[in-house]
Each structure stands twice: as C-alpha cells, then as structure tokens.
C-alpha positions in Angstrom: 3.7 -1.6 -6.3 6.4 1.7 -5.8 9.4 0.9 -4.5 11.5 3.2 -1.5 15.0 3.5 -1.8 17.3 1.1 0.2 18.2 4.1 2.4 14.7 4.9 3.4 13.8 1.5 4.5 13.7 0.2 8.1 14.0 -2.4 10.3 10.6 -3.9 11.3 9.1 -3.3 7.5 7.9 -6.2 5.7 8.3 -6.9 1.9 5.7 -6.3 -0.8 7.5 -8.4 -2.8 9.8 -10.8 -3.1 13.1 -9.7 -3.1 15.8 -11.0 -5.8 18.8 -9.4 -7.1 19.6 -8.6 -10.4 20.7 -12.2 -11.7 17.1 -13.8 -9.8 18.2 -14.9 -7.2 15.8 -15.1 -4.2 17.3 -13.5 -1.4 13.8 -12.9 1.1 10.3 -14.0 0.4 7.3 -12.0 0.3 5.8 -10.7 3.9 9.8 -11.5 5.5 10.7 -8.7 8.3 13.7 -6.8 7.6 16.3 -6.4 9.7 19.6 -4.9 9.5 21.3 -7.8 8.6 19.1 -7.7 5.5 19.9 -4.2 5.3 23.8 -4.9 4.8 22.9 -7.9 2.4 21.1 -5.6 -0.1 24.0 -3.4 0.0 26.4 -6.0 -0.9 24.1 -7.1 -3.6 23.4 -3.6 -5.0 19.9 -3.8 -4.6 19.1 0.3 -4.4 15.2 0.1 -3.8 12.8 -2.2 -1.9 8.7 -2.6 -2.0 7.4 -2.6 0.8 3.8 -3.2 2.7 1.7 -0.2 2.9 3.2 1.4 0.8 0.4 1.9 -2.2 -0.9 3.6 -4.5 -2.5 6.8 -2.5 0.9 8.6 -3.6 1.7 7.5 -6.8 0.7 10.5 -8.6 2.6 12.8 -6.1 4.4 15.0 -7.5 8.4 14.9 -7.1 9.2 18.4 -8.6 7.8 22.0 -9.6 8.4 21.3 -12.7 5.2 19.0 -13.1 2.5 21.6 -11.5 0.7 24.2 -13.4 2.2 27.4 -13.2 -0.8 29.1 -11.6 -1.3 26.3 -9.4 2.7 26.3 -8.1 2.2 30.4 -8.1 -0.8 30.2 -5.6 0.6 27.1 -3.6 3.8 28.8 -2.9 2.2 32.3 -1.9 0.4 29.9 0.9 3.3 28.2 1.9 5.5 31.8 2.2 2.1 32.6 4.4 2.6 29.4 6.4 6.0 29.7 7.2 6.5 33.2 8.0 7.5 32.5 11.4 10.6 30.3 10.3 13.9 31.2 8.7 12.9 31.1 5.1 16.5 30.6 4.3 17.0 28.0 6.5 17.5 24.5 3.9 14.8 22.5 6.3 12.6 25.5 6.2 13.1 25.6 2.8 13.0 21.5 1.9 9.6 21.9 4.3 8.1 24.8 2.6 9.0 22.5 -1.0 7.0 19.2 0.5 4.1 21.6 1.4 3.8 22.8 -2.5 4.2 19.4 -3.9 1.6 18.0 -1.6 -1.2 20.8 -1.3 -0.8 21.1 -5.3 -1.2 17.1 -6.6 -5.1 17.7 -6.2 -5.6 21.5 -6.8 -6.5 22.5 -10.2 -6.1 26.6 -10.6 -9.7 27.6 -9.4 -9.3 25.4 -6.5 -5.6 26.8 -5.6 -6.6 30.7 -5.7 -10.0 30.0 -3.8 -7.8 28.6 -1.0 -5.4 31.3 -1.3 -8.5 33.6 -0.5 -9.7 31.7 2.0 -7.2 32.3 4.4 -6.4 36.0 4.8 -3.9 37.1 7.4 -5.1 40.0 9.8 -2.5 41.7 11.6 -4.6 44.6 13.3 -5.2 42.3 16.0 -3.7 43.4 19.2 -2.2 41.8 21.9 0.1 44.3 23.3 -2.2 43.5 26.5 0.0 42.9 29.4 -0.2 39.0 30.4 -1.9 37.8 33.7 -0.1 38.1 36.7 2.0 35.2 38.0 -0.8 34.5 40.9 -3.9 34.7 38.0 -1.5 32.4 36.0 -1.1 30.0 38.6 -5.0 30.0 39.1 -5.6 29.5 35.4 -3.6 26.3 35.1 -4.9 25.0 38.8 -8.4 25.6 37.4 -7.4 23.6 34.3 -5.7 20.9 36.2 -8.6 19.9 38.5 -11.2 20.0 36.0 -9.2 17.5 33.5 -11.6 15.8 35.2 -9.2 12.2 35.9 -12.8 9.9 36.4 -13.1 10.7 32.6 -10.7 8.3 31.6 -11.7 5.2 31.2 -10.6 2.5 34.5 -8.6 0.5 32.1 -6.3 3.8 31.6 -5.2 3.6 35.5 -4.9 0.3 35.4 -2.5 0.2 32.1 -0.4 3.0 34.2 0.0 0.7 37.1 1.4 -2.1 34.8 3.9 0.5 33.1 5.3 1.6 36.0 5.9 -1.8 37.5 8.9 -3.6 36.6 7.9 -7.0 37.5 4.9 -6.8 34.7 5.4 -9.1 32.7 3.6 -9.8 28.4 0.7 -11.8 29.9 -0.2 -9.6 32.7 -0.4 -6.7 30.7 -2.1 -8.6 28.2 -4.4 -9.6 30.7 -4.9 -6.2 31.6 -5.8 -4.7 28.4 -8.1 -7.3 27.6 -10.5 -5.9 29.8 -11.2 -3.2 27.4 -12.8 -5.1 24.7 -12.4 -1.7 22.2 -9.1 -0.9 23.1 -8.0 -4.3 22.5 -9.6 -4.6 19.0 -7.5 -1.3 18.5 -4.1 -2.2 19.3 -4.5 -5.7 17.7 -6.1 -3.4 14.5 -2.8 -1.0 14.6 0.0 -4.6 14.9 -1.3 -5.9 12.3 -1.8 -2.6 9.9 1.6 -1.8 7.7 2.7 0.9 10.8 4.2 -2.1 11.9 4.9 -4.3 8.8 4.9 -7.7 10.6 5.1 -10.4 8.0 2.0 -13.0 9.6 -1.2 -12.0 11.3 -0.9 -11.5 14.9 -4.1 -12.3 16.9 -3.7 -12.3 20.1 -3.0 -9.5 22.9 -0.4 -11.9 24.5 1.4 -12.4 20.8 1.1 -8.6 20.6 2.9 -8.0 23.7 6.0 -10.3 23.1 6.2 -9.7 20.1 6.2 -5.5 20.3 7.5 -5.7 23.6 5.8 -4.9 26.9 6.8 -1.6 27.6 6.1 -0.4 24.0 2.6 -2.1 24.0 2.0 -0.5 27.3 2.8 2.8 26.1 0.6 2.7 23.0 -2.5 1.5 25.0 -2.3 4.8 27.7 -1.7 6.5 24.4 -5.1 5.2 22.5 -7.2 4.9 25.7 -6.7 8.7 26.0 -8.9 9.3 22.7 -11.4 8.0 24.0 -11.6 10.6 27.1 -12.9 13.4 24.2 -15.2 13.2 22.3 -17.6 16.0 22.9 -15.1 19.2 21.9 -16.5 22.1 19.9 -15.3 21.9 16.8 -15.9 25.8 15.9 -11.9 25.8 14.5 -11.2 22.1 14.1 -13.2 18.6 14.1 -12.0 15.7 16.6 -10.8 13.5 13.7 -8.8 16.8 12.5 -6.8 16.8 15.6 -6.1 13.5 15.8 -5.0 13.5 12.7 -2.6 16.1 13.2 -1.4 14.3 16.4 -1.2 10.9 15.1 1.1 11.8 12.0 3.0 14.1 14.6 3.6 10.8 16.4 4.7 8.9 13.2 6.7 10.9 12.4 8.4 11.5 16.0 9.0 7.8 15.4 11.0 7.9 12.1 12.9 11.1 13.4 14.1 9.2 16.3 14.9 5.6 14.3 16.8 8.4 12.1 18.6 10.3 15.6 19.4 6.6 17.0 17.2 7.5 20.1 15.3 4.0 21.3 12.1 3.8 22.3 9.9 3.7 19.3 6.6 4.0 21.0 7.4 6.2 23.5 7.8 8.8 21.1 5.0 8.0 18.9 2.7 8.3 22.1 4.6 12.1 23.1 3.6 12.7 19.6 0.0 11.5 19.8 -0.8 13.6 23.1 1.5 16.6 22.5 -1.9 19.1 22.3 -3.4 17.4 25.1 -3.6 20.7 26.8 -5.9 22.4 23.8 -8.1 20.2 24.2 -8.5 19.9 28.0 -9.1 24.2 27.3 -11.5 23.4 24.5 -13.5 21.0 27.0 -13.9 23.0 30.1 -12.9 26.5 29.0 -14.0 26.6 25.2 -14.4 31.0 26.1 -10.6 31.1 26.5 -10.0 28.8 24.1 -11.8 31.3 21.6 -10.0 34.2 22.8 -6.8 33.0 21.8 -7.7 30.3 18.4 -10.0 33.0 16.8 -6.8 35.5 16.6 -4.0 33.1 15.5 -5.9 32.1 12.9 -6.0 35.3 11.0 -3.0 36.8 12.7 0.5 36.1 12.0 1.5 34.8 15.5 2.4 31.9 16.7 -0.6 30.4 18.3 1.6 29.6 21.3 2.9 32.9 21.8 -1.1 34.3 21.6 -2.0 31.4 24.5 0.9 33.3 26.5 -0.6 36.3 26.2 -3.9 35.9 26.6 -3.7 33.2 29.4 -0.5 33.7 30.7 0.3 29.9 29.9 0.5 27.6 27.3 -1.4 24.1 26.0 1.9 22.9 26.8 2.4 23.3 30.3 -1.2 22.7 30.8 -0.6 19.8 29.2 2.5 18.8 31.2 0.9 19.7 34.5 -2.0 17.2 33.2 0.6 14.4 32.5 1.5 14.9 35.7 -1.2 14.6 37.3 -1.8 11.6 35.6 1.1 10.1 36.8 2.3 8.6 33.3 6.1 8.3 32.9 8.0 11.4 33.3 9.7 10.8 29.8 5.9 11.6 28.4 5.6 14.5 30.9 9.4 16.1 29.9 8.4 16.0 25.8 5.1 17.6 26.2 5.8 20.3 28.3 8.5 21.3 26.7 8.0 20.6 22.7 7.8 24.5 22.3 11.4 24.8 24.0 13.0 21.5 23.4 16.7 22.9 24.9 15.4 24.0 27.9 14.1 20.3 28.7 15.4 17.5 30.7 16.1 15.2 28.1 16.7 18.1 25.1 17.4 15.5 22.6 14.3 13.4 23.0 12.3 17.0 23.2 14.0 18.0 20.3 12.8 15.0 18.3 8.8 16.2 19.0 9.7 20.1 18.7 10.9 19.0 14.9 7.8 16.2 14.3 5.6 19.2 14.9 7.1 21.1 12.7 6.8 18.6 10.2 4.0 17.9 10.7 2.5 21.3 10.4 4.7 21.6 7.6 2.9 18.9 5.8 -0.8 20.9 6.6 -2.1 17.2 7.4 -4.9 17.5 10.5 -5.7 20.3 12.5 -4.8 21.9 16.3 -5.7 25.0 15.9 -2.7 26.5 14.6 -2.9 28.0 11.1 0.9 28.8 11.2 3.5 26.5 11.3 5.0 27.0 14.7 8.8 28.0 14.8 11.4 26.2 13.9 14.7 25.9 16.7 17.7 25.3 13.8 19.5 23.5 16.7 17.3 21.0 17.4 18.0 19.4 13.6 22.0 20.0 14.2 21.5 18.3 17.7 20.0 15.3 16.3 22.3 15.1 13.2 19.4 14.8 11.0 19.9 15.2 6.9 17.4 17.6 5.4 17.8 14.7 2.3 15.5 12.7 4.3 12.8 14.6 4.8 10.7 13.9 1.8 10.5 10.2 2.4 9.8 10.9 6.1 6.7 13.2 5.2 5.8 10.3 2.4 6.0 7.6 4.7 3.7 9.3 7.5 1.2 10.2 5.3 1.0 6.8 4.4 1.3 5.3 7.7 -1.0 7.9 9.2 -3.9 6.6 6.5 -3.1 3.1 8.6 -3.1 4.0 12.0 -6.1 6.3 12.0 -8.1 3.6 10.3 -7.4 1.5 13.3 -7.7 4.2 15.8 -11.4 5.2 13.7 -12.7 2.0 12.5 -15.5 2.7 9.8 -14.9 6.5 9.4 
C-alpha cells in the first residue's frame, strides 16, 4: 500500500494501515479517522508518511520526474502541453508545476508511437475568424431568456425541489432530510455509495440515510444530493465533441479538487464547493440540449483554434456557459453561494464572494490542467495569478492535489455511474 506524506494528509481520511512509530508502538488502528489531534501526534512522533484508504495501486507507476520518460515520449508530451497552455503565463511557477503534472500524467501510458499520433491528432487552426462583431445587448438578452426558459425546470426530477426546500430551511433537521431523500430510491443508493467510498474515508460502513446525514452533516448532505440529482436531468446530449461520462468526469474531479483547494485556503464548507465544482458547466450543457446549432458554432472553433473557448462563446453568442449557467441557478433557486461561484468562475475577482470563486476559477484550471474528462474546451482556460496569491496557496502542493483527485475521482464516479 503507498504511503502520502504527513503534510498531504487530512482530516476525515481513514488509515490503510495501522499506524505505529518507529519503536512499534501502536498509536491508531486500522480504518481510525484522523483528525487534527492525530495530525499533531504524528508530528511529535516523527512519523513523515501515512497509508491511507483509497489510495491504491492505479498510480503506482506514475511517474515523479522527466527523468524516467523516454526522450521521445517527454519531447512529444511537452510539445502538447506548451499547445495546452498557451493561454497562461508559461513562466508563471503554477503554470509551469501544472504544465509538469500534465507531462508526467499523459506520458506513464504512451509509448512513442502513441505520443506523436496524439501530437497529430490535435492540430491548432488559427485562420478561424471571429473578428465578427458580438450580438447586440437586446439579441444577448434574448439569447440567454431563450436559454433560461427552456432549461426546461419539470426536467428535474421532484425530489430535486423538494431537497431545495429542505436546504433552505433552517429548522430541517438529519431525519427530515433523510426522510426526504429517501424518496428517490436511486439517489439514495448514490449518496450512501459515495459515504461509504474512500472520498470520504470513514472508518465503519455507514448504512443508513439518517447515519449519513449526522454523520456528514445536514447541510453538506443536502448539498451533495441537489448536486447528484442534477445528473440525472441529462442524459440525452449530443456527444459530437464530448460523451456524457466525459463531462462529468471533468466536473466531478473539478469538484474534488475545489474541495482540497479549499481544506488547503481554510475556507469551510466542504461540499458546497465540491457541488460549485460538479455543476460549474451547467450552462454547456443546457446549450448542447436545446441549442446543440450554437453550441456547434462556437465548440467546433475552439477546438482547433487557439482561443479560449469562453472568449469564442462571447463572441459568437454574446454570453457565456457561465452566465447561462448562473441565470439557471437562479432560476433554480439553489443557494446563492452556488449561484455566485458559477457565474463568475471565469472572473473570480469580480464576484461576491472572490475568494470562494477564486477556489473554482483555480480547480478548473487544474483540472484542465490534469486533461482528465471533457467540456469542450481543448485549451486550458486562463489562469488569474491572483487568485493562487489570494488563497495563499503553495504551488508544492499541487502534485498531491492532482494525485489525490484522480484517485478520488475513480471513487466518486463509480458511485455516481454504478456498473460503467
């Protein structure tokens, strides 16, 4: 079993292993919680790494540096990721601690052949133009009405209304909202699928909706069943420039890793964040489902161009999946903390609540960094340099990050997409 280093560990993980120092002497059993207080105890005892559940072997052969890559392979891998990050400061450190976790990870299963056919396979084309001037303010506005009223809100499941009600209501308390979610026999088996995967590490099985909800807490819970009863709403897109499971994917790891950035930034609300993360495309797909024409006019040229696939939307639509997806948020009356990170995860300082936008402005990044799922994007989108000095992140900790939502992402979608 590979261990993570004692820094890289948080509270809420559960041990692999049993955990002694160096003399033998048990300090936690197998399957025990950590906490902080643990934390501090395996400082004072010098203990420097810790195993922990979930994390196996699907990374074991990763590899740490360039040295360990062919030559050819590392050549082609890093002529992709100076493609994929054109839009960013290549000389930023993140940018360029981001671009070096992109190598690494696209070359552990490319063997030469495989790394230049990729390398071929995605040409840039920068005759495209889209020096078009943008719809008019009045066309804009009639754009994003259209979109709004043809989200379609009887699409969503009952049980999503009903979840809403219960988050916004103080007096809800675990076995209401336990009650509540029951209803939705699929949704249930879901959330009681994701507690008990390694996402959330807890040491003994958890088995019922009511455990679930005391023991994650009620708001949290809450928050992750609007965020998986909202899959369920799509499931009919075209999938001419990504499949279904692609996106989620992409949104899922965005939301783990939205997670970890804000255990890291001290920001609470765990869940919250992993649910701005999960829905912060919403709006590309609400265009793919009832506008897949303009959704073609603006995917088809990002994807060869070298433009950020938001900037394109602006053009072409006079709008962005962003706002649509805010104004949908909105409509849907979920919290306004969803609402304010959505909206505004392409302009994170110009939000509300900057810091909390900031936190899913850098987990798409990431994420896109990483190349794991699909939106649509074949860029990764630009990178504000003051959202990382907001947060007082350290670019030393992005490696385990990326390593720990790949991992957890593996967990999550499995309960998310039982039997894929």
């Amino acid at each position: 079993m590979p261990k993570l280093p004692i820094e890289a560990i948080e509270p809420g993980m559960a041990l692999a292993e049993d955990l002694t120092t160096s003399e033998g002497r048990m300090l936690l059993p197998r399957g025990a919680v950590v906490t902080e207080a643990h934390l501090r105890t395996c400082r004072v005892w010098g203990i420097s790494e810790v195993s922990i559940q979930g994390d196996d072997a699907a990374c074991d052969d990763c590899p740490t540096s360039f040295d360990e890559l062919d030559p050819e392979v590392l050549d082609a891998c890093k002529i992709m990721a100076a493609q994929r990050f054109v839009l960013n400061p290549l000389k930023h450190p993140v940018v360029q601690e981001m671009a070096k976790v992109y190598v690494l990870r696209q070359a552990r299963d490319l063997d030469v052949e495989q790394a230049n056919w990729m390398l071929a396979a995605n040409p840039h084309d920068d005759t495209f133009n889209l020096t078009t001037p943008p719809p008019t303010r009045e066309e804009s506005f009639k754009l994003n009405d259209v979109v709004t009223q043809e989200a379609a809100l009887a699409s969503l499941p009952n049980i999503f209304f009903e979840i809403s009600e219960a988050l916004k209501n103080p007096r809800s308390s675990a076995a209401y909202v336990a009650e509540v979610i029951s209803k939705d026999v699929a949704l249930s088996a879901k959330l009681l699928k994701m507690v008990n995967s390694p996402f959330y590490g807890f040491s003994s099985k958890i088995d019922t909706l009511s455990r679930a909800v005391t023991i994650v807490g009620t708001n949290q819970l809450t928050n992750l069943a609007l965020g998986v009863s909202v899959i369920a709403a799509f499931d009919d897109i075209p999938e001419e420039f990504f499949t279904l499971k692609e996106f989620w994917l992409h949104s899922v790891t965005c939301g783990i890793v939205a997670r970890l950035l804000a255990s890291k930034a001290g920001l609470q609300g765990d869940e919250k964040f992993f649910v701005a993360g999960l829905l912060h495309d919403i709006g590309r797909l609400i265009m793919l489902k009832n506008h897949p024409q303009a959704s073609t006019d603006v995917l088809r040229p990002a994807k060869v161009g070298r433009r950020a696939l938001v900037d394109v939307e602006r053009t072409v639509w006079g709008c962005t999946h962003a706002d649509i997806g805010g104004k949908l948020l909105k409509m849907w009356r979920l919290p306004a903390f969803l609402e304010v990170l959505i909206h505004h995860h392409h302009n994170p300082l110009q939000a509300s609540m900057p810091a909390e936008a900031s936190v899913i402005h850098l987990a798409d990044f990431i994420t896109h960094g990483l190349g794991i799922g699909a939106s649509g994007a074949s860029l990764v989108p630009e990178f504000d340099p003051r959202t990382w000095e907001m947060l007082k992140l350290d670019k030393d900790d992005l490696f385990m990050i990326c390593r720990q939502a790949e991992r957890q992402a593996r967990d999550v979608m499995a309960a998310f997409f039982p039997g894929d």
